[in-house]
N, C-alpha and C positions, 0 to 999 in steps of 0.2 A: 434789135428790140431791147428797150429797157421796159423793165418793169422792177414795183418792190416789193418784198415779201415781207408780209408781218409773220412773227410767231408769236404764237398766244400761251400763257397758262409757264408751264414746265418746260414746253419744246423751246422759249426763249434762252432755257440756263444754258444750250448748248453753244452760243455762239454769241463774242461780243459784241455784235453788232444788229442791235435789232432796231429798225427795218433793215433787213437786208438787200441792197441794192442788188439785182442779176444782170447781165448782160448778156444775147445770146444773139448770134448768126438769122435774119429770117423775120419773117414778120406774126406769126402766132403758132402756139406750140401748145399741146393738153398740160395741163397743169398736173398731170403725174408724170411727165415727163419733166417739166424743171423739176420736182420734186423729186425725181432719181438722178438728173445736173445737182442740186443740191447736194444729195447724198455721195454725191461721187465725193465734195469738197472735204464737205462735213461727214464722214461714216457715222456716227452714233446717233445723230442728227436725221440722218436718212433712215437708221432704221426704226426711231423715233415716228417719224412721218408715215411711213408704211404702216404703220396698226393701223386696222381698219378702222378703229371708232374718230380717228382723226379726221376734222370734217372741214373740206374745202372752199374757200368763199373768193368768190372775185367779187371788188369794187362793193364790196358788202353786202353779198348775196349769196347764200347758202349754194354751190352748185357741184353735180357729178366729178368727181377725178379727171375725166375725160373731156370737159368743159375747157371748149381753146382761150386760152390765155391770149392778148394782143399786145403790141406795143405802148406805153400809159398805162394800164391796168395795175392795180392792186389786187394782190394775190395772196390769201392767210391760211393759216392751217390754224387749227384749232381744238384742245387735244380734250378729251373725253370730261366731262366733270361733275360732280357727286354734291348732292345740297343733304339738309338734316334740317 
């Protein structure tokens, strides 16, 4: 399964490579699970992703943590954000 991961906002400073390309074993997985395969790579990055207010999106659709991820899919995280 390939898929790529955008990070949005702040959660990009962690890592130089944004999209970041994933490759996993399987043909669809919850995107909180790549999201803890991420964290394994990345630790600061993963504990970054875990705040709750960080909001999930496949193929550009707002959707649950638990929402399976498939092979092709874009997958983003998108971390909390404040206007004035």
């Amino acid at each position: 399964m390939k898929i790529l991961v955008h990070l949005f906002g702040r959660l990009g400073d962690y890592i130089e490579q944004n999209p970041l390309p994933i490759e996993l074993e399987g043909r669809a997985y919850p995107a909180e699970q790549i999201r803890d395969h991420i964290g394994k790579e990345y630790p600061e990055l993963g504990d970054a992703l875990s705040q709750p207010q960080v909001l999930v999106a496949v193929n550009q659709a707002i959707v649950p943590a638990y929402f399976s991820v498939e092979s092709g899919d874009e997958l983003a995280f998108l971390p909390p954000v404040t206007g004035g």
